[in-house]
C-alpha positions as CSV (number, residue, x, y, z in Angstrom):
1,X,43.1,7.3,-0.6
2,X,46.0,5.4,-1.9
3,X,44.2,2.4,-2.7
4,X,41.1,4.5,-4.4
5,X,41.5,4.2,-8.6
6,X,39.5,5.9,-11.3
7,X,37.8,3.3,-13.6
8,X,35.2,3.9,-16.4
9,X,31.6,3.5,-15.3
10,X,31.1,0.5,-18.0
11,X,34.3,-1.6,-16.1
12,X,31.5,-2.1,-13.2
13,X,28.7,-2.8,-14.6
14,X,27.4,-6.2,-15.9
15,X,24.9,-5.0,-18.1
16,X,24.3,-1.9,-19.0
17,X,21.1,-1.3,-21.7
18,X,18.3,1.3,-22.4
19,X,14.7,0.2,-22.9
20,X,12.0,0.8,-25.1
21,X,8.4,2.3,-25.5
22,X,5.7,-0.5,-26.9
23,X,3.5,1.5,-29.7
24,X,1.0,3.6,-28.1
25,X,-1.8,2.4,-30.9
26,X,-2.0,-1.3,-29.6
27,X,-4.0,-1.0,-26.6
28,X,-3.2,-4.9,-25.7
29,X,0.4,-3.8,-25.3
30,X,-0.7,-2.0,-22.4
31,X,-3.3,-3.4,-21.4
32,X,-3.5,-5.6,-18.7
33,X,-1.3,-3.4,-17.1
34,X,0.8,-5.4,-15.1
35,X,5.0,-4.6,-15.8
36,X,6.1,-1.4,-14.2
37,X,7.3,0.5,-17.1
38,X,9.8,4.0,-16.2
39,X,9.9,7.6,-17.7
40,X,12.4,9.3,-17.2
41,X,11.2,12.5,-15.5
42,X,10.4,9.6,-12.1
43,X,13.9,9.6,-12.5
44,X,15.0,12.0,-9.7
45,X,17.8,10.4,-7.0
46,X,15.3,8.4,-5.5
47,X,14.4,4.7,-5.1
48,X,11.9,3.4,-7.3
49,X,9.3,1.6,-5.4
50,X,6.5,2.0,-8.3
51,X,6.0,3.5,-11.7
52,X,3.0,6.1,-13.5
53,X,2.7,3.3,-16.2
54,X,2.8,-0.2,-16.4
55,X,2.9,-2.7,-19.8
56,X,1.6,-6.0,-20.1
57,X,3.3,-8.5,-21.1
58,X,2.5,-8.8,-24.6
59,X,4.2,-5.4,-24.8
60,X,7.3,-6.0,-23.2
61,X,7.5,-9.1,-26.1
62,X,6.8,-7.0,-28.5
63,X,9.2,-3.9,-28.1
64,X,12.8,-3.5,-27.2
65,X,11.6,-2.6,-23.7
66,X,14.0,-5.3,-21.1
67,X,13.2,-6.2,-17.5
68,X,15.6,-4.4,-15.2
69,X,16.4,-5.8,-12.4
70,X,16.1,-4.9,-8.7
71,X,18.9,-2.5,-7.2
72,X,20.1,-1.3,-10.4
73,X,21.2,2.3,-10.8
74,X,19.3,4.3,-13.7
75,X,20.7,7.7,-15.8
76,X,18.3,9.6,-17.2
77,X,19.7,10.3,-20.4
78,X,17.1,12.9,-22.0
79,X,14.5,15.1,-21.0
80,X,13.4,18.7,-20.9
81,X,14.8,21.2,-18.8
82,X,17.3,19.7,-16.1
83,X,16.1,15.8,-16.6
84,X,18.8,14.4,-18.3
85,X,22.1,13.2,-16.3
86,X,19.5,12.3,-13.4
87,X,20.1,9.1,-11.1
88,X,17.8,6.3,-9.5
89,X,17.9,3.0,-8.1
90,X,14.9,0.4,-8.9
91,X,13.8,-1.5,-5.7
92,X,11.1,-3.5,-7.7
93,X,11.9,-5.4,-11.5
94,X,10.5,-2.9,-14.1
95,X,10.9,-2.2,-17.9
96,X,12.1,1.7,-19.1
97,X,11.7,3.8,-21.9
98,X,14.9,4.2,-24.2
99,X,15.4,7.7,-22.3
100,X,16.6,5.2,-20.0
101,X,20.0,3.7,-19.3
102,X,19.9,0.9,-16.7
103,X,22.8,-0.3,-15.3
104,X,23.2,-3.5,-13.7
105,X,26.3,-3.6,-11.7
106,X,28.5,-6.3,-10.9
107,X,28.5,-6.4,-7.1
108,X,32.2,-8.4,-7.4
109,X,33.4,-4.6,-8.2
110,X,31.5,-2.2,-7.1
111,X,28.1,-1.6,-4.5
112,X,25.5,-0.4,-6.6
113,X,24.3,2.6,-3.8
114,X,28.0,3.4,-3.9
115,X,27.6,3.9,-7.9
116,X,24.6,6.3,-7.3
117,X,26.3,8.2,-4.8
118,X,29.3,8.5,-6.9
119,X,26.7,9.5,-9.9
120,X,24.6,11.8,-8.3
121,X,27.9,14.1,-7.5
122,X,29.0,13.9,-11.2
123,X,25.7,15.9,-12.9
124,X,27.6,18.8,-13.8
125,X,29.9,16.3,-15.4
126,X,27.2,14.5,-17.3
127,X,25.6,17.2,-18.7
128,X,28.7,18.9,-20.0
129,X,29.0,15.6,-21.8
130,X,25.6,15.6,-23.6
131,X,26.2,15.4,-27.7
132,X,23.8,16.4,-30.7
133,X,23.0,19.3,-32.2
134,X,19.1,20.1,-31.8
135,X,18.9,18.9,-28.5
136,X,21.7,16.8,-26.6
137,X,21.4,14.1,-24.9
138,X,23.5,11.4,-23.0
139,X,24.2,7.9,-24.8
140,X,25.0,4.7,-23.5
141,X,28.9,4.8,-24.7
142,X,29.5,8.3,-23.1
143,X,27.9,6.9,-19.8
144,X,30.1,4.1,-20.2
145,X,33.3,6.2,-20.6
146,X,32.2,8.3,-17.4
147,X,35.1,8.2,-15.1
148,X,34.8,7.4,-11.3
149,X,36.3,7.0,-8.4
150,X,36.2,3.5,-6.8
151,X,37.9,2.9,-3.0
152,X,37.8,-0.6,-2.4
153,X,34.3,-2.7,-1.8
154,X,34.6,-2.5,2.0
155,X,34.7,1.4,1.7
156,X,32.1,1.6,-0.8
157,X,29.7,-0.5,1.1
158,X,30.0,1.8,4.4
159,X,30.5,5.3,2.8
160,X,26.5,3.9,1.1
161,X,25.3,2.7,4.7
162,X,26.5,6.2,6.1
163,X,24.9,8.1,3.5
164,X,21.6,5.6,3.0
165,X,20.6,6.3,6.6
166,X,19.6,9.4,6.1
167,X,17.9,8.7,2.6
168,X,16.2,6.0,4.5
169,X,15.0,8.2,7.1
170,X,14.0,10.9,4.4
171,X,11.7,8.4,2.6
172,X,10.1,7.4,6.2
173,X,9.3,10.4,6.5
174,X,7.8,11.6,2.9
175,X,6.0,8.4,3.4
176,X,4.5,9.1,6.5
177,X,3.4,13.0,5.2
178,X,1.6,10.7,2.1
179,X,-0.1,9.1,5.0
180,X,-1.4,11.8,6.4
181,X,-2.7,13.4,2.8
182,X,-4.6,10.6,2.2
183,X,-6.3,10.2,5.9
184,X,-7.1,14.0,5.6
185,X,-9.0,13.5,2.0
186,X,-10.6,10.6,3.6
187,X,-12.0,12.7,6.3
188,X,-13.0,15.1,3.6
189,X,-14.8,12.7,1.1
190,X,-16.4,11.0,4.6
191,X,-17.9,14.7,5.8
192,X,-18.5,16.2,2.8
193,X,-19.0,13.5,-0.2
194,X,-20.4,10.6,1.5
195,X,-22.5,13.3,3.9
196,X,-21.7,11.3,6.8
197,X,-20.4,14.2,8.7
198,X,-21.4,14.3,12.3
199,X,-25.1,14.3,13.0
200,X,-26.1,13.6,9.9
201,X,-28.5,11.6,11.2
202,X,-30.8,14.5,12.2
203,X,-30.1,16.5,9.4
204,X,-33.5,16.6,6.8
205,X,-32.4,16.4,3.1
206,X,-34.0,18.8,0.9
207,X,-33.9,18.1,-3.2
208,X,-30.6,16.1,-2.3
209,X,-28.9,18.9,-0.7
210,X,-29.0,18.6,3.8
211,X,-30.2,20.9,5.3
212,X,-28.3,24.7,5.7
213,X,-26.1,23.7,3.3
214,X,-25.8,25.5,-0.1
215,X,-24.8,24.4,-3.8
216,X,-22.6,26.8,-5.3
217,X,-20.1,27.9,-7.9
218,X,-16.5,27.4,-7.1
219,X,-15.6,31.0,-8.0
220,X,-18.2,32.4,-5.4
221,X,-16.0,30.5,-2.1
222,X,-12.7,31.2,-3.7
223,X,-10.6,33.5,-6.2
224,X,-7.9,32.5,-8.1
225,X,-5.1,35.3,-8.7
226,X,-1.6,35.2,-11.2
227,X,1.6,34.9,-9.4
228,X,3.9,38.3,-9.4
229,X,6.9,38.5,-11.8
230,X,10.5,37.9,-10.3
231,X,13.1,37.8,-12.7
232,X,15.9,35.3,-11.6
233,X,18.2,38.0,-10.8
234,X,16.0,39.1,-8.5
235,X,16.1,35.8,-6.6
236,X,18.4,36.5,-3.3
237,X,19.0,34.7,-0.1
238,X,16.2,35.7,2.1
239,X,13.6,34.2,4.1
240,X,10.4,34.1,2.1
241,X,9.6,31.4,-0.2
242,X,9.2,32.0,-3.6
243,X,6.7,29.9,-5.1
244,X,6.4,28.5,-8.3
245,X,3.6,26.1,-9.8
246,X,4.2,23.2,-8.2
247,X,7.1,23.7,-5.4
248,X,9.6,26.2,-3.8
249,X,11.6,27.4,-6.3
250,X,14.1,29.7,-4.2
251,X,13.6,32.5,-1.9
252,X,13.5,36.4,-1.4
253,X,13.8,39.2,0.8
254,X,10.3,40.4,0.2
255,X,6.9,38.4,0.8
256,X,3.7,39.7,-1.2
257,X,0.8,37.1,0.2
258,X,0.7,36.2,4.0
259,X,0.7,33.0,4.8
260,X,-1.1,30.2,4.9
261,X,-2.2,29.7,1.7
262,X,-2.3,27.7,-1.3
263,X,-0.5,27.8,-4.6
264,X,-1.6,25.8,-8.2
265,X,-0.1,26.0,-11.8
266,X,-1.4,28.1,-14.2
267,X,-0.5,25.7,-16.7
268,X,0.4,21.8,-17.1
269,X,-0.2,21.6,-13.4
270,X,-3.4,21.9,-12.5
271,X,-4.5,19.7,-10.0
272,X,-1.3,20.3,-7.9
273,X,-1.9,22.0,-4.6
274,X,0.8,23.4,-2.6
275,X,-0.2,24.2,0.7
276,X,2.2,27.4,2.4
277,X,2.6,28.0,5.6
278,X,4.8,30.8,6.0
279,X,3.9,34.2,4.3
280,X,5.4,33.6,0.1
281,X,5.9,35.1,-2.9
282,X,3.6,33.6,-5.5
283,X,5.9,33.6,-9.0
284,X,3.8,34.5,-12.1
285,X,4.0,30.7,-13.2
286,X,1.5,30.1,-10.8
287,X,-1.9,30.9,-9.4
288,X,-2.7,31.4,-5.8
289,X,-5.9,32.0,-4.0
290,X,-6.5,36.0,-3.4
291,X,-9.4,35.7,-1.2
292,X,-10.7,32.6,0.7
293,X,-13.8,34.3,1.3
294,X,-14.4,33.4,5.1
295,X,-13.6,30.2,4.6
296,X,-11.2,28.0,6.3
297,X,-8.1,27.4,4.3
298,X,-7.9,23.5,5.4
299,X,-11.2,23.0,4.0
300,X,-10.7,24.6,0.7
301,X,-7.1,22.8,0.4
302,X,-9.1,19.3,0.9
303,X,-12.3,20.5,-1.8
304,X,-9.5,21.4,-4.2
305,X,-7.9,18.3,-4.2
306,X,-11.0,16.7,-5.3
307,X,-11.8,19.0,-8.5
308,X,-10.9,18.0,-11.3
309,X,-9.6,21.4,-13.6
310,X,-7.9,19.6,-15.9
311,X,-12.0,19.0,-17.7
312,X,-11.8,23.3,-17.3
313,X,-8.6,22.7,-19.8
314,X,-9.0,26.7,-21.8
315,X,-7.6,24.8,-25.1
316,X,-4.0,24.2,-26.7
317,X,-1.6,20.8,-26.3
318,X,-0.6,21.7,-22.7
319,X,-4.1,22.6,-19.6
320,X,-4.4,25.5,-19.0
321,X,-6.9,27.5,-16.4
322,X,-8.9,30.3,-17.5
323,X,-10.5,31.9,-14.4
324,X,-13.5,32.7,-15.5
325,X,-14.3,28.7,-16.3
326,X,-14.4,28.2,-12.6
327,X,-18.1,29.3,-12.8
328,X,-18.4,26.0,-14.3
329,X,-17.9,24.1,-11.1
330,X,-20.6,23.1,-8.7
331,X,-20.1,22.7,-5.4
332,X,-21.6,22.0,-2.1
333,X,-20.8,24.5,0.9
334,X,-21.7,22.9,3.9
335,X,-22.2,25.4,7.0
336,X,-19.0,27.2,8.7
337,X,-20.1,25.5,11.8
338,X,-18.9,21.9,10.0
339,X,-15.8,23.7,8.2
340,X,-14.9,24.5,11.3
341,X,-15.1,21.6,12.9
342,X,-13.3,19.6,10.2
343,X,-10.7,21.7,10.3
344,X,-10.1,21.0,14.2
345,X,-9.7,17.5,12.9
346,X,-7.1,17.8,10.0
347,X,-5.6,20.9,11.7
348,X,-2.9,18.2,13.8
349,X,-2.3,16.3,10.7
350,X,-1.1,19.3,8.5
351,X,0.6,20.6,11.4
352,X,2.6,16.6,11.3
353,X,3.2,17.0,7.7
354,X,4.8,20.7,8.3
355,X,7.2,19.0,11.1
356,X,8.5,16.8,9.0
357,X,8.8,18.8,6.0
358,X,11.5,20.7,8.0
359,X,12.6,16.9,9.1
360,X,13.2,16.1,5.4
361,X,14.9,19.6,4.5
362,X,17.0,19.4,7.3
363,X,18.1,15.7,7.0
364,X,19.0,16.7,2.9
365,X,20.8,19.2,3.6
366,X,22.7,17.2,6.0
367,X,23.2,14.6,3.6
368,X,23.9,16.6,0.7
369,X,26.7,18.3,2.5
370,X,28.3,15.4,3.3
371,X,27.8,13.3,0.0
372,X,31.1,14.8,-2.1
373,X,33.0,14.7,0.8
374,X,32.8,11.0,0.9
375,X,33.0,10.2,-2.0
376,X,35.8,12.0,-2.8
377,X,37.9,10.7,0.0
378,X,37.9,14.5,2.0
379,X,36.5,12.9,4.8
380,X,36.6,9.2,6.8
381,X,33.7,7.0,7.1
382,X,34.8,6.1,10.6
383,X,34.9,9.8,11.6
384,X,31.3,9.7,9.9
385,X,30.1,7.0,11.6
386,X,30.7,8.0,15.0
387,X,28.5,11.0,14.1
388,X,25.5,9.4,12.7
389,X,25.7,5.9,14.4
390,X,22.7,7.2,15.7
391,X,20.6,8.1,12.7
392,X,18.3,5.4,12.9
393,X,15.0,4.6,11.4
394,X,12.2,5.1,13.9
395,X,8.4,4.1,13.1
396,X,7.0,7.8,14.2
397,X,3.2,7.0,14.5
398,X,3.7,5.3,10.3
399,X,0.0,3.8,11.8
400,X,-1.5,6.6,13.3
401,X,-1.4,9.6,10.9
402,X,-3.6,11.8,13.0
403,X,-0.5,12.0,15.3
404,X,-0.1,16.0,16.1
405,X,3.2,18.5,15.9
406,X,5.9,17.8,18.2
């Protein structure tokens, strides 16, 4: 520790800048789209491998947007809610809005995963440092003034190879459950939107509906239900899963809906399924379905996914889902014979995805644990090392995403 000294953030870095939004009116700003181009709500301690938006050239020359590049470390430095004082790295060149500050550092000094690391244990710090009156925000001088500590680059470089295993390992594995989301909506859109289901063959088609299979309104399969209220100080340690409307959002000692099921927003997030395993408590930001109707809940998770309720939007600035729309929605209900067989099929995949689910939880916690303890010196990488020398990255069936629980 002797040799570790505190240095402003801006001592490290090369370059450090914000970008810039081209004006929304000029569509050949944007159009073709072809420069990644970064919000800052993607900006969540991650590595950016691809943006929501892109620019075209013309609007990159024509705005004070700046191509950032590769391996640099990015603060989010407004944003609603918990947004601002956020950290990424960009794996790929891209532009940013001017929420943005990118930070190019100079590698003579300090290892940019080091930086991140070191940033995404001083949040607190950031956000106690946000300035304006109607709503605060960072600035590129106060992230420049941010104190850290800095160990020499040797240490640097292995306290970010320690801790970048298991972020490696965590993205493997959130890419591999992506995998298996999209080969389960294949299978879906190959049964029951291309009709090419098995024996289709023989099936007769009857005014462009097969054969004992039945159009109907969404609302007559399905019911959509509001969450239950839970108050924050109601929120305990416990084992069920409070669920908001689009992830966990902490846990209780009570459950009200047995599990499995599935959980969308009842606002500004429709279209987001959350499939739950475990029985849950559904929080009144959310909608979850009441009554599946006979049906099998791996079937109804795949139709949803291919319904668009954002058209069912009930009015105002921000979609929203009045119920009684859903009667709206047309829908072809093939015979429980064929749900049932689908779901024999998708069944292993969702059973992967839960596996390593618990993989990812377990390896953040891990790594979240031991993050501030590194980087603040309380613990050696050495010592660390010979723990997780063998936290490799393995290629677990990446090719084969119909690969069952282990």
């Amino acid at each position: 520790m002797s040799e570790w000294k505190k240095v402003k953030l801006g001592e490290v870095c090369k370059r450090v800048t914000s970008g810039g939004t081209p004006k929304a009116n000029v569509s050949s700003y944007y159009n073709p789209p072809t420069i990644p181009w970064l919000k800052t709500k993607e900006v969540n301690y991650c590595r950016i491998t691809k943006t929501e938006n892109y620019i075209s050239e013309e609007g990159l020359n024509n705005s004070s947007a700046k191509l950032i590049a590769p391996n640099s470390v990015i603060i989010a430095m407004y944003g609603q809610g918990d947004t601002a004082g956020r950290v990424a790295i960009n794996k790929i060149p891209l532009t940013t809005n001017q929420a943005c500050c990118n930070l190019t550092i100079d590698e003579t000094i300090a290892n940019y995963e080091y930086v991140y690391y070191q940033l995404s244990t001083l949040y607190s710090k950031m956000v106690s440092l946000k300035a304006g009156a109607a709503q605060p925000n960072l600035n590129a001088q106060i992230i420049k003034n941010l104190e850290i500590s800095l160990p020499p680059l040797n240490v640097q470089i292995n306290i970010a190879t320690v801790l970048s295993r298991y972020d490696t390992l965590i993205e493997n594995y959130l890419r591999q459950i992506e995998l298996l989301e999209e080969a389960a909506q294949r299978l879906y859109k190959e049964w029951f939107v291309d009709l090419h289901y098995p024996d289709y063959e023989n099936t007769r088609i009857i005014d462009g509906v097969p054969e004992g299979w039945e159009k109907k309104n969404v609302n007559s399969i399905l019911t959509f239900h509001r969450g239950y209220d839970l108050t924050h100080k109601e929120f305990v340690s416990g084992p069920y899963p409070v669920v908001g409307s689009t992830s966990i959002i902490g846990n209780h000692n009570k459950y009200k809906i047995e599990g499995p099921g599935i959980v969308t927003g009842r606002s500004g997030s429709l279209g987001v399924y959350q499939l739950i395993w475990d029985n849950y408590w559904p929080h009144n930001t959310s909608l979850y379905i009441s009554d599946f109707k006979g049906h099998d809940v791996f079937y109804i998770y795949c139709l949803l996914k291919t319904v668009d309720f954002t058209t069912l939007n009930s009015g105002g600035a921000i979609p929203s889902l009045n119920r009684n729309t859903l009667s709206n929605i047309s829908v072809m209900e093939p015979p429980m014979s064929l749900q049932a067989k689908f779901s024999e099929k998708v069944m292993p995949m969702f059973k992967r995805q839960r596996h390593l689910h618990s993989q990812v939880q377990l390896l953040t916690e891990a790594r979240d644990r031991l993050l501030p303890k590194l980087i603040n010196g309380e613990i050696s990488v050495e010592t660390v090392q010979s723990v997780t020398s063998g936290l490799g990255v393995r290629k677990e069936q990446t090719d084969s995403p119909q690969a069952t629980d282990s």
